[in-house]
N, C-alpha and C positions, 0 to 999 in steps of 0.2 A: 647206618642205623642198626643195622643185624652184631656189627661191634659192639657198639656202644653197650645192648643189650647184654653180651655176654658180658664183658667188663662188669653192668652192674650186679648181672648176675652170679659171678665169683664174690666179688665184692661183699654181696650180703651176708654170706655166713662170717663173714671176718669181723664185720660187722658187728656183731651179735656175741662176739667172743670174749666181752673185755666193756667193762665202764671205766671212769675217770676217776680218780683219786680223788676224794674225799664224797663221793656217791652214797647213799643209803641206800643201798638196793633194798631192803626190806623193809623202808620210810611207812608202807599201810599197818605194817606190827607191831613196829619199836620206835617210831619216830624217828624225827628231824636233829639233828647234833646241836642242841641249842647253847648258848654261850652262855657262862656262870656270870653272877651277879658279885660282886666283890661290895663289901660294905665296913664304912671308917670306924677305926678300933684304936684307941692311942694314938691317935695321929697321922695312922697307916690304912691303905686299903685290904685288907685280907680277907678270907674267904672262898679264895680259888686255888687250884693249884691244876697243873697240863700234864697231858700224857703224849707224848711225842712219839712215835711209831714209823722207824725207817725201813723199809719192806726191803728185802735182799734182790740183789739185780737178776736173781734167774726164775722169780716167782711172785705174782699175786698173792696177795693177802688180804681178808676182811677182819678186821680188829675188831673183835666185841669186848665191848666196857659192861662189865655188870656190877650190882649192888642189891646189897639185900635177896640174892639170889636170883635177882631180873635184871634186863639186859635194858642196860642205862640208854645206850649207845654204841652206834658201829659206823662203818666206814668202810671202803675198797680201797686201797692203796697198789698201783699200779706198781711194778716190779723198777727198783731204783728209786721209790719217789717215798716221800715224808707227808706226814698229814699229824695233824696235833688234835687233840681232845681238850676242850677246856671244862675241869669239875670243880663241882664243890669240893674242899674239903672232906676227907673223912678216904673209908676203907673200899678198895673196888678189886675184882678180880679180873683179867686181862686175859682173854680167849684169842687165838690166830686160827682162821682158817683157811688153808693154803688151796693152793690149785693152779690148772691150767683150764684155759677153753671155758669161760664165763656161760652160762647160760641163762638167760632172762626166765625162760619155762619151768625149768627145775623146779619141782616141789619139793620143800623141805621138811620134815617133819618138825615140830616145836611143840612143847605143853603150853606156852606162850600164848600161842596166834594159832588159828590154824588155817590160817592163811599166807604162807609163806612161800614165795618162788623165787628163783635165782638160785645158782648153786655153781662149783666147777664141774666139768666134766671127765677130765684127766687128771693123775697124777694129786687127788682131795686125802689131806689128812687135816687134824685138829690137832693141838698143842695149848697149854695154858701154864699162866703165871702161877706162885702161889698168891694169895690176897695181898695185897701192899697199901698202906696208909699214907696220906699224901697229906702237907700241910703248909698248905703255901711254897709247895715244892715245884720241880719239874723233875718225872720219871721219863728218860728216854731206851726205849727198846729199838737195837738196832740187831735186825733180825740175817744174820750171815756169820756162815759158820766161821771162828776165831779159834786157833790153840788160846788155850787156857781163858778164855771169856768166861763172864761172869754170870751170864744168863743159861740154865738149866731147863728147859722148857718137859713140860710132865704131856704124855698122852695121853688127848682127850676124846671126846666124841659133840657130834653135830648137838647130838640130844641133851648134851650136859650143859650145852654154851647156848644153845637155845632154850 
Protein backbone atom coordinates (compact mmCIF):
# COMPACT_ATOMS: atom_id res chain seq x y z
CA UNK A 1 0.00 0.00 0.00
CA UNK A 2 2.70 2.46 1.28
CA UNK A 3 4.29 1.81 -2.47
CA UNK A 4 1.75 2.18 -4.38
CA UNK A 5 1.28 5.54 -2.63
CA UNK A 6 4.51 6.75 -3.51
CA UNK A 7 4.36 5.52 -7.01
CA UNK A 8 1.28 7.55 -7.39
CA UNK A 9 2.69 10.18 -5.79
CA UNK A 10 5.80 10.78 -8.07
CA UNK A 11 3.57 10.13 -10.79
CA UNK A 12 1.34 13.23 -10.24
CA UNK A 13 3.66 16.06 -11.11
CA UNK A 14 4.57 14.16 -14.43
CA UNK A 15 1.32 14.14 -14.84
CA UNK A 16 0.41 17.60 -14.88
CA UNK A 17 3.56 18.37 -17.13
CA UNK A 18 2.23 17.91 -20.75
CA UNK A 19 -1.35 17.49 -22.57
CA UNK A 20 -2.15 15.68 -25.78
CA UNK A 21 -1.72 16.91 -29.17
CA UNK A 22 -4.44 18.55 -30.47
CA UNK A 23 -5.74 19.92 -26.62
CA UNK A 24 -7.05 23.40 -26.38
CA UNK A 25 -5.79 24.21 -23.09
CA UNK A 26 -7.31 27.64 -23.17
CA UNK A 27 -10.95 26.18 -24.89
CA UNK A 28 -12.87 28.73 -21.79
CA UNK A 29 -11.05 31.90 -24.01
CA UNK A 30 -10.44 31.01 -27.51
CA UNK A 31 -12.62 28.11 -28.14
CA UNK A 32 -12.95 24.68 -29.58
CA UNK A 33 -10.79 24.10 -33.15
CA UNK A 34 -13.95 23.79 -35.17
CA UNK A 35 -13.80 22.36 -38.72
CA UNK A 36 -14.35 24.88 -41.93
CA UNK A 37 -17.34 24.50 -44.05
CA UNK A 38 -16.36 24.09 -47.76
CA UNK A 39 -19.18 25.13 -50.12
CA UNK A 40 -19.74 24.12 -54.15
CA UNK A 41 -18.27 26.73 -56.65
CA UNK A 42 -18.05 25.51 -60.47
CA UNK A 43 -18.25 22.19 -59.69
CA UNK A 44 -15.81 22.23 -56.84
CA UNK A 45 -15.87 22.24 -53.13
CA UNK A 46 -13.80 25.31 -51.98
CA UNK A 47 -13.66 27.39 -49.09
CA UNK A 48 -11.08 25.75 -46.89
CA UNK A 49 -7.71 25.46 -46.92
CA UNK A 50 -5.26 23.48 -43.54
CA UNK A 51 -2.51 24.53 -41.69
CA UNK A 52 -0.41 21.46 -40.76
CA UNK A 53 2.04 22.16 -37.86
CA UNK A 54 4.85 19.49 -37.09
CA UNK A 55 6.35 20.20 -33.66
CA UNK A 56 10.23 19.47 -33.47
CA UNK A 57 11.23 16.29 -31.47
CA UNK A 58 12.89 18.03 -28.58
CA UNK A 59 10.03 20.45 -27.69
CA UNK A 60 6.26 21.34 -27.23
CA UNK A 61 4.56 23.68 -28.85
CA UNK A 62 1.05 25.45 -28.85
CA UNK A 63 0.13 26.87 -32.44
CA UNK A 64 -2.03 29.90 -32.13
CA UNK A 65 -4.05 30.64 -35.41
CA UNK A 66 -5.09 34.38 -35.39
CA UNK A 67 -7.16 36.60 -37.72
CA UNK A 68 -8.21 40.04 -37.70
CA UNK A 69 -5.88 40.36 -34.87
CA UNK A 70 -7.79 37.62 -32.54
CA UNK A 71 -6.73 34.23 -31.88
CA UNK A 72 -8.99 32.06 -34.29
CA UNK A 73 -7.51 28.97 -32.92
CA UNK A 74 -4.83 26.83 -31.04
CA UNK A 75 -3.61 23.68 -30.19
CA UNK A 76 -0.65 21.67 -28.10
CA UNK A 77 1.22 19.71 -30.19
CA UNK A 78 3.36 17.24 -28.31
CA UNK A 79 7.12 17.16 -29.38
CA UNK A 80 7.50 14.83 -32.71
CA UNK A 81 3.84 14.84 -33.34
CA UNK A 82 1.63 16.87 -36.23
CA UNK A 83 -1.82 18.27 -35.76
CA UNK A 84 -3.66 20.13 -38.67
CA UNK A 85 -5.80 23.36 -38.46
CA UNK A 86 -8.80 23.36 -40.85
CA UNK A 87 -9.75 27.42 -41.99
CA UNK A 88 -11.57 29.29 -44.09
CA UNK A 89 -9.97 30.86 -46.61
CA UNK A 90 -8.36 34.12 -46.38
CA UNK A 91 -5.27 35.74 -44.44
CA UNK A 92 -4.18 34.35 -40.76
CA UNK A 93 -1.00 35.02 -38.70
CA UNK A 94 0.79 31.76 -37.01
CA UNK A 95 2.24 32.21 -33.33
CA UNK A 96 4.42 29.05 -31.63
CA UNK A 97 4.73 28.96 -28.19
CA UNK A 98 7.36 26.73 -27.05
CA UNK A 99 8.30 25.25 -23.66
CA UNK A 100 9.09 22.53 -21.34
CA UNK A 101 6.96 21.28 -18.05
CA UNK A 102 3.20 22.29 -19.10
CA UNK A 103 1.42 23.66 -16.28
CA UNK A 104 -2.34 23.61 -16.05
CA UNK A 105 -2.23 26.66 -13.17
CA UNK A 106 -0.10 29.09 -15.00
CA UNK A 107 -1.83 32.36 -15.45
CA UNK A 108 -1.43 34.03 -18.46
CA UNK A 109 -1.72 37.34 -19.25
CA UNK A 110 -4.14 38.14 -22.49
CA UNK A 111 -6.12 41.57 -23.65
CA UNK A 112 -8.33 38.59 -24.99
CA UNK A 113 -9.68 36.70 -21.84
CA UNK A 114 -8.65 37.31 -18.76
CA UNK A 115 -9.08 34.37 -17.83
CA UNK A 116 -6.40 32.26 -19.08
CA UNK A 117 -4.15 29.37 -17.39
CA UNK A 118 -1.87 26.93 -18.73
CA UNK A 119 1.45 27.95 -19.73
CA UNK A 120 5.32 26.23 -19.80
CA UNK A 121 7.27 26.37 -17.03
CA UNK A 122 10.95 25.86 -18.50
CA UNK A 123 12.86 26.78 -21.24
CA UNK A 124 9.13 29.38 -22.70
CA UNK A 125 9.83 31.54 -25.59
CA UNK A 126 7.24 32.89 -28.60
CA UNK A 127 8.08 33.01 -32.27
CA UNK A 128 5.67 33.90 -35.15
CA UNK A 129 5.00 33.78 -38.87
CA UNK A 130 4.66 36.68 -41.08
CA UNK A 131 0.66 36.75 -42.13
CA UNK A 132 0.07 34.10 -44.92
CA UNK A 133 -2.92 33.89 -47.15
CA UNK A 134 -4.36 30.55 -47.88
CA UNK A 135 -6.74 29.52 -50.71
CA UNK A 136 -7.64 26.24 -51.03
CA UNK A 137 -4.08 25.51 -50.06
CA UNK A 138 -2.23 23.54 -47.31
CA UNK A 139 0.65 25.63 -45.40
CA UNK A 140 2.90 23.09 -43.54
CA UNK A 141 5.22 24.34 -40.73
CA UNK A 142 7.73 21.99 -39.80
CA UNK A 143 9.31 23.35 -36.91
CA UNK A 144 13.23 21.90 -36.57
CA UNK A 145 16.13 23.46 -37.23
CA UNK A 146 17.39 22.86 -41.10
CA UNK A 147 20.68 24.40 -42.99
CA UNK A 148 19.16 26.70 -45.30
CA UNK A 149 15.19 26.13 -44.45
CA UNK A 150 12.77 28.14 -45.62
CA UNK A 151 11.04 29.16 -42.56
CA UNK A 152 12.43 32.44 -40.60
CA UNK A 153 10.49 32.65 -37.49
CA UNK A 154 10.54 36.56 -35.96
CA UNK A 155 10.53 36.95 -31.88
CA UNK A 156 7.55 37.35 -30.33
CA UNK A 157 5.89 37.60 -27.00
CA UNK A 158 2.84 35.85 -25.00
CA UNK A 159 1.09 39.28 -25.09
CA UNK A 160 1.10 39.83 -28.88
CA UNK A 161 -0.15 36.06 -29.67
CA UNK A 162 -2.71 36.46 -27.07
Amino acid sequence: MIRFLIFSLCLIPFLSYSQYTGSTPWENCFGINASCKTYPQDGYLVGCSTIKVIASKSSAVVAIVKRYGKVLKHAYISSGRTYSFDVSDGTYQLFFYWGKKWNGNKKINSDECSRVYGGFMENESVSKDSPITLDGQIMTYTLTQVTYGNFKPKSSSLKEAL
